[in-house]
N, CA, C and O atoms as CSV, one atom per row, in Angstrom:
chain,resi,resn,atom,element,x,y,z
A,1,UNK,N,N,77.402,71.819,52.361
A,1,UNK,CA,C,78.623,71.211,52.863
A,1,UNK,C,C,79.604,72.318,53.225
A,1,UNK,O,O,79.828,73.207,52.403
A,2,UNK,N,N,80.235,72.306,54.483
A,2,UNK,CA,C,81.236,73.679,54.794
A,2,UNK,C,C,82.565,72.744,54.836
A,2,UNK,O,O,82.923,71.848,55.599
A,3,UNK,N,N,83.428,73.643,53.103
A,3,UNK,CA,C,84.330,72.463,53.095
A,3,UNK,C,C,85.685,73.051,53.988
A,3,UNK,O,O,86.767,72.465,53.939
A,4,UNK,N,N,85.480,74.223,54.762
A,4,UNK,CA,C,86.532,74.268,56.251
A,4,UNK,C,C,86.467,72.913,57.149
A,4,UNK,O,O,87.390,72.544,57.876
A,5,UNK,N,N,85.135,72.177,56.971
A,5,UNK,CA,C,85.382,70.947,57.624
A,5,UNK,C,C,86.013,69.732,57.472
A,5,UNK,O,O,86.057,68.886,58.365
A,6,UNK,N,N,86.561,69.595,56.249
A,6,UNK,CA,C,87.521,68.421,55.820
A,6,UNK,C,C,87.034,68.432,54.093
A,6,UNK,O,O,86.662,69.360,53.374
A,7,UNK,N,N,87.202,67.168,53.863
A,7,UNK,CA,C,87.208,66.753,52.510
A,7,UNK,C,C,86.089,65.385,52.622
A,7,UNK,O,O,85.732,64.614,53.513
A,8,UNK,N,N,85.785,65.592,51.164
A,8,UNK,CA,C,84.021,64.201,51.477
A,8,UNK,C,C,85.144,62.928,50.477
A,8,UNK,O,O,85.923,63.163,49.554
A,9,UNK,N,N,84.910,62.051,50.922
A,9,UNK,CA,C,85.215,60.743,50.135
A,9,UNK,C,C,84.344,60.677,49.135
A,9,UNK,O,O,83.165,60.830,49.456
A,10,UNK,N,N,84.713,60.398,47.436
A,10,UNK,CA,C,83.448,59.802,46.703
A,10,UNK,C,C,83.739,60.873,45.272
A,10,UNK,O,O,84.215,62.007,45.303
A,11,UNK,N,N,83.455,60.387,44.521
A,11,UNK,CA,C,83.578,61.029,42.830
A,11,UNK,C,C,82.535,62.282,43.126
A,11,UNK,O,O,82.661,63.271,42.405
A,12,UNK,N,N,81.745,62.289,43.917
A,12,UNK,CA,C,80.372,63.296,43.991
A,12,UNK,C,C,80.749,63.991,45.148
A,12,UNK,O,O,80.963,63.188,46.056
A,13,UNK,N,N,80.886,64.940,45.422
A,13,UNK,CA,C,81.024,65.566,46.909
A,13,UNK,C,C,79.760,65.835,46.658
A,13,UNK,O,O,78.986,65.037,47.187
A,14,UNK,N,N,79.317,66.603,46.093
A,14,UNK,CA,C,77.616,67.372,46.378
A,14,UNK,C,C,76.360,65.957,46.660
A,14,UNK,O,O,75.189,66.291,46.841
A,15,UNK,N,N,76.724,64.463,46.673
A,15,UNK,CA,C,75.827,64.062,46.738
A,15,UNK,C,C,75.950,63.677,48.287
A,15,UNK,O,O,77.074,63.762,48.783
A,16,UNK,N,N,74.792,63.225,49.158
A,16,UNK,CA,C,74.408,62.762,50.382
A,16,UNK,C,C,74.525,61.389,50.367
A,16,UNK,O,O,74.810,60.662,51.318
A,17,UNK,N,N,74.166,60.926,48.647
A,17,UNK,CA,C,73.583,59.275,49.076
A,17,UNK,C,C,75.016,58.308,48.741
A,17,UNK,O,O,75.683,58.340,47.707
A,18,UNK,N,N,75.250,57.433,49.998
A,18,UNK,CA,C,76.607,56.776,49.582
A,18,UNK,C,C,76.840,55.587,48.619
A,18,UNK,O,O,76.138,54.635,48.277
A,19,UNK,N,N,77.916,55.943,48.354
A,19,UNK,CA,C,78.490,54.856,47.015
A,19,UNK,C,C,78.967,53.736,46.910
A,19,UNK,O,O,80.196,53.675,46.890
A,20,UNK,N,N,78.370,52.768,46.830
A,20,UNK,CA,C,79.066,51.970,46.492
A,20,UNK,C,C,79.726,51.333,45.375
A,20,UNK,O,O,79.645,50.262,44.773
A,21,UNK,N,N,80.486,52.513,45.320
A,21,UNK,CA,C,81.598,52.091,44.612
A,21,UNK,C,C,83.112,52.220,44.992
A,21,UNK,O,O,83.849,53.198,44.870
A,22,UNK,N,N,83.371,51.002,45.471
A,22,UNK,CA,C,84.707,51.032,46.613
A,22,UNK,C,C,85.981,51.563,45.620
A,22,UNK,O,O,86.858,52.274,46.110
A,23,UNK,N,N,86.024,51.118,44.018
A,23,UNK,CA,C,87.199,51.399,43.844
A,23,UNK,C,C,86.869,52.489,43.366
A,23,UNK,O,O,87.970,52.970,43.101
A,24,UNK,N,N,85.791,53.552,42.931
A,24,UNK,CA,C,85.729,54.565,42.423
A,24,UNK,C,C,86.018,55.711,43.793
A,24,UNK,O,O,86.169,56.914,43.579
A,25,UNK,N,N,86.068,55.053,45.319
A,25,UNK,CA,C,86.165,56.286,46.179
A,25,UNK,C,C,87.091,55.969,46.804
A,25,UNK,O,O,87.359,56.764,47.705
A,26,UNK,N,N,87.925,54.857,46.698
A,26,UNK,CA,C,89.454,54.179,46.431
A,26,UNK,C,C,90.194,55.845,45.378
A,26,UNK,O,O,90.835,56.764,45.889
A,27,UNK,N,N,89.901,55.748,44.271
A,27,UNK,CA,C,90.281,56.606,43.588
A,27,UNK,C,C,90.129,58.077,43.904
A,27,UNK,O,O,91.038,58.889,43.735
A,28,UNK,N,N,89.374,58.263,44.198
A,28,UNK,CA,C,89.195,59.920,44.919
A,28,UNK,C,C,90.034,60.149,46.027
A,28,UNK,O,O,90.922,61.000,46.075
A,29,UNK,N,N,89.707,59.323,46.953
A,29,UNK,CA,C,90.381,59.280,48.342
A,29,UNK,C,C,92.040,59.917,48.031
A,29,UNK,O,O,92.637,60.902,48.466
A,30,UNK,N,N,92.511,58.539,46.814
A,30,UNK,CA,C,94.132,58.857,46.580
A,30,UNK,C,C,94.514,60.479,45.912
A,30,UNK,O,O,95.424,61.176,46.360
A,31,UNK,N,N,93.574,60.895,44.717
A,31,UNK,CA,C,93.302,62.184,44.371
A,31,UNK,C,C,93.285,63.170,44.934
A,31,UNK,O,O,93.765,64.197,44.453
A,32,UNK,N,N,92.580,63.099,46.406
A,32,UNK,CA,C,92.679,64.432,47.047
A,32,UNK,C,C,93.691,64.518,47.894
A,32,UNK,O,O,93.946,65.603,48.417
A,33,UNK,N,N,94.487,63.308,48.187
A,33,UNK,CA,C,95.285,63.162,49.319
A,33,UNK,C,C,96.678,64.022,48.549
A,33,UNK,O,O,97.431,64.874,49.023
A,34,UNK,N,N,96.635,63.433,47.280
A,34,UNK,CA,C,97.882,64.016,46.343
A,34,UNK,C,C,97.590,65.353,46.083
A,34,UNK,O,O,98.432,66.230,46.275
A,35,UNK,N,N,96.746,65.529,45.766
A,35,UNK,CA,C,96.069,67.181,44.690
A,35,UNK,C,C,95.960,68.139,46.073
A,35,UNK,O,O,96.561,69.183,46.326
A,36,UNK,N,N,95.033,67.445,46.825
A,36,UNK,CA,C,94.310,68.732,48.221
A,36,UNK,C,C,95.033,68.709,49.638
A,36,UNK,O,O,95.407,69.623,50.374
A,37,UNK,N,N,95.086,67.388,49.741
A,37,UNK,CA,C,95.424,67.360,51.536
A,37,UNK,C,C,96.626,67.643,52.058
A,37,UNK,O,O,96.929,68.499,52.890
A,38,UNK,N,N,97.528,66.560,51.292
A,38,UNK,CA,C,99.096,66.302,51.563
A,38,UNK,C,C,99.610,67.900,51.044
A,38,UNK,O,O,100.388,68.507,51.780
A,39,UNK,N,N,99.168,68.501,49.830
A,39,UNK,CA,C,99.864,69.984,49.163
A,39,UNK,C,C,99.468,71.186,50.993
A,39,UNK,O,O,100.255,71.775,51.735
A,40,UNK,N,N,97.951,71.052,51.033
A,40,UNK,CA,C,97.912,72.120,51.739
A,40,UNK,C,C,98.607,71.691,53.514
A,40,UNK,O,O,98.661,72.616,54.325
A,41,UNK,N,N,99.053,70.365,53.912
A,41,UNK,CA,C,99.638,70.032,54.778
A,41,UNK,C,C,101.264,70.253,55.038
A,41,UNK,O,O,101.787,70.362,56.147
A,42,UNK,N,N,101.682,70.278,54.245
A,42,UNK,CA,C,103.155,70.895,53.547
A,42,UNK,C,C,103.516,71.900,53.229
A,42,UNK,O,O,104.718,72.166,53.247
A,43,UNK,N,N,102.601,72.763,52.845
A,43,UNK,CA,C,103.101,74.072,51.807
A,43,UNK,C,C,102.409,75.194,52.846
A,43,UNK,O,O,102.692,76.390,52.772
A,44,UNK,N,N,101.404,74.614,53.883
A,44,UNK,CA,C,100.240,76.341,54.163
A,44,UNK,C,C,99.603,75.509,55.739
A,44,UNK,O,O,98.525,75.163,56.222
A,45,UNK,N,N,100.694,75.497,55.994
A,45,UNK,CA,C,100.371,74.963,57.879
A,45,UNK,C,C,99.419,75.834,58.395
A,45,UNK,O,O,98.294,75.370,58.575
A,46,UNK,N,N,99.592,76.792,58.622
A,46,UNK,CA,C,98.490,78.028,59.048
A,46,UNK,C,C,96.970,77.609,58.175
A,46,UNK,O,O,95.957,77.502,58.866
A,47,UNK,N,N,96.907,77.476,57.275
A,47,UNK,CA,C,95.770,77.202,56.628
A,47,UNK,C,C,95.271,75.875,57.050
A,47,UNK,O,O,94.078,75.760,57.329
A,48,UNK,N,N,96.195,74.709,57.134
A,48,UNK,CA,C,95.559,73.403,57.816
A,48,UNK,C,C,94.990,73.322,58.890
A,48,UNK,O,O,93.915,72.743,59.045
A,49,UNK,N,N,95.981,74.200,60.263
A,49,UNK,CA,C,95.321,74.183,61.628
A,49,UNK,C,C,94.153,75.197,61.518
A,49,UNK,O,O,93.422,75.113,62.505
A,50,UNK,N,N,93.849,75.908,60.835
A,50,UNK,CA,C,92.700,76.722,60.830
A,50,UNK,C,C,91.572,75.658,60.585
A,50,UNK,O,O,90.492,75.733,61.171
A,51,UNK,N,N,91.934,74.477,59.520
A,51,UNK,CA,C,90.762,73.872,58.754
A,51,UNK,C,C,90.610,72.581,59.979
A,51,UNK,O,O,89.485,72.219,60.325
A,52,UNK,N,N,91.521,72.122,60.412
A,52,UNK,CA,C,91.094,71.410,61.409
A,52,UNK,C,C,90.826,72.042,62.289
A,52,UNK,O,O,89.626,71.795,62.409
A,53,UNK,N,N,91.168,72.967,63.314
A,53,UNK,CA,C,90.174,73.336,63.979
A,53,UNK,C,C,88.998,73.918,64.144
A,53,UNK,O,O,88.429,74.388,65.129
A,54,UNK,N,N,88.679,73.799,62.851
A,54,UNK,CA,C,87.068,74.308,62.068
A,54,UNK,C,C,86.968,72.924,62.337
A,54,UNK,O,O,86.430,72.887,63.444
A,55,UNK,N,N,87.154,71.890,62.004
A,55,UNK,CA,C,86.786,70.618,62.107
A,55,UNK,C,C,86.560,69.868,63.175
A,55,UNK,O,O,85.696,68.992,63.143
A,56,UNK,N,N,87.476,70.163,64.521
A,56,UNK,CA,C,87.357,69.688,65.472
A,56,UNK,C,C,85.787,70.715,66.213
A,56,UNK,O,O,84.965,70.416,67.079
A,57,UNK,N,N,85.922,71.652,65.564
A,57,UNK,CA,C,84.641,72.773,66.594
A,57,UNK,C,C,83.495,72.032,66.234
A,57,UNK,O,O,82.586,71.689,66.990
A,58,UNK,N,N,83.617,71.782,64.868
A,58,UNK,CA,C,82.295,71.152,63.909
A,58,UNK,C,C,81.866,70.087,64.874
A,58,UNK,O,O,80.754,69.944,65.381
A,59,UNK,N,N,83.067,69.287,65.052
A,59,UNK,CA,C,82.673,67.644,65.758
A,59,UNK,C,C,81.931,67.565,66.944
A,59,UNK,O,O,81.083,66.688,67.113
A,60,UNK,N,N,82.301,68.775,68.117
A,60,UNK,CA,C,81.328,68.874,68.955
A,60,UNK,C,C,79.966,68.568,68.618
A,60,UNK,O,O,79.454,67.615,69.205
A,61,UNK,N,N,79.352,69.145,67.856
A,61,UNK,CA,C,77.550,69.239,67.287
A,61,UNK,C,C,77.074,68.105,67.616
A,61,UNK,O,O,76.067,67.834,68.269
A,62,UNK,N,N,78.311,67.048,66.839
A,62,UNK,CA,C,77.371,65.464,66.597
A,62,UNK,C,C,78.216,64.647,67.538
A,62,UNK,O,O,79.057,63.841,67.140
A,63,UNK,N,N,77.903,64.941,69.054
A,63,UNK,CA,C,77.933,63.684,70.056
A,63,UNK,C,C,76.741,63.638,70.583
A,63,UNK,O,O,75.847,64.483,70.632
A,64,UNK,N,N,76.846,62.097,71.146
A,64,UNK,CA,C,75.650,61.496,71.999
A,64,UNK,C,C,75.362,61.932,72.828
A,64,UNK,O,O,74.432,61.264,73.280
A,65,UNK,N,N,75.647,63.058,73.672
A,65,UNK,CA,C,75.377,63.807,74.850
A,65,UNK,C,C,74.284,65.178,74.127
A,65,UNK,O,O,73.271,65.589,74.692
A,66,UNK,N,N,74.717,65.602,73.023
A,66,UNK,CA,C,73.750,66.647,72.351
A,66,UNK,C,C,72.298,65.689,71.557
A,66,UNK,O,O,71.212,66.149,71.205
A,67,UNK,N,N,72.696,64.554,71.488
A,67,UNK,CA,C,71.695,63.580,70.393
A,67,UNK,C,C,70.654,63.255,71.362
A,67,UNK,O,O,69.506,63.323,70.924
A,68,UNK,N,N,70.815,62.885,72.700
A,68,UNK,CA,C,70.188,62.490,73.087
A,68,UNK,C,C,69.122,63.578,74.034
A,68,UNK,O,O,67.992,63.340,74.459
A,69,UNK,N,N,69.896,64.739,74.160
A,69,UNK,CA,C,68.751,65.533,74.444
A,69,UNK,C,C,68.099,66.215,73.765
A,69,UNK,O,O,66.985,66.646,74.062
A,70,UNK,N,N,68.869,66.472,72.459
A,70,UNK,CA,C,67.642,66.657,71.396
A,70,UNK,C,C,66.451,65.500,71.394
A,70,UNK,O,O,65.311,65.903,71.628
A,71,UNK,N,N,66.661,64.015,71.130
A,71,UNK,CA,C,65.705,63.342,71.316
A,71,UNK,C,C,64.931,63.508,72.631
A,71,UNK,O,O,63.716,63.313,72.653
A,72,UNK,N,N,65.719,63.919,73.892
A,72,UNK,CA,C,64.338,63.870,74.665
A,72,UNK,C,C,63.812,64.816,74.952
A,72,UNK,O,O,63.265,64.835,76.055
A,73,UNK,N,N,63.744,66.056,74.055
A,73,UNK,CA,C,62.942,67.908,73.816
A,73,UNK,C,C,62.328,67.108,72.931
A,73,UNK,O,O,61.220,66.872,73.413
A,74,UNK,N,N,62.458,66.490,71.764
A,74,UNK,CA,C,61.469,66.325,70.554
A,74,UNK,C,C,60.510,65.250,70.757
A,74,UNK,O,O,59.541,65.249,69.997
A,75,UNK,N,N,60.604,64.218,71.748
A,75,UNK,CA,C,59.798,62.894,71.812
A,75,UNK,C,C,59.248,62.828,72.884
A,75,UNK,O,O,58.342,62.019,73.086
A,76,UNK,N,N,59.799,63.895,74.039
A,76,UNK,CA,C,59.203,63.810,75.329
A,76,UNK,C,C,58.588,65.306,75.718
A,76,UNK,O,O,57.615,65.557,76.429
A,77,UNK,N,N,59.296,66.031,75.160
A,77,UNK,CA,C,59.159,67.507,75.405
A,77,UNK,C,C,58.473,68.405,74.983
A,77,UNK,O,O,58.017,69.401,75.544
A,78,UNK,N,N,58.381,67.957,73.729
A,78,UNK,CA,C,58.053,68.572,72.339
A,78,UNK,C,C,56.794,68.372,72.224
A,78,UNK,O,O,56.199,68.746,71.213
């Protein structure tokens, strides 16, 4: 997980598999917003636009214009 890319919802960051547990990531959600997000949004601006625009670069990777030609190198190409 490259956490320059945001913050994970969920009592587990290290896990993949999702939770259902609405009020347990109800509770995290509010936790990091107080403890991580809102502090470093306020106090270390330079440090936020760095982390979002690590985030926005990230987002490129996963559109449908890259998905789909990976699928057609691996199913047609490949």
């Amino acid at each position: 997980m490259n956490k320059d890319a945001g913050w994970a919802i969920g009592p587990n960051d290290e896990s993949v598999t999702p939770s259902n547990d609405d009020e347990a990531d109800a509770e995290d959600l509010y936790k990091k917003l107080e403890h991580d997000i809102l502090p470093l949004y306020y106090e270390n601006k330079p440090e936020w636009l760095r982390r979002m625009k690590c985030a926005i670069t990230l987002g490129k990777y996963f559109s449908t214009h890259r998905c789909m030609e990976e699928y057609g190198e691996k199913a047609y190409r490949g």
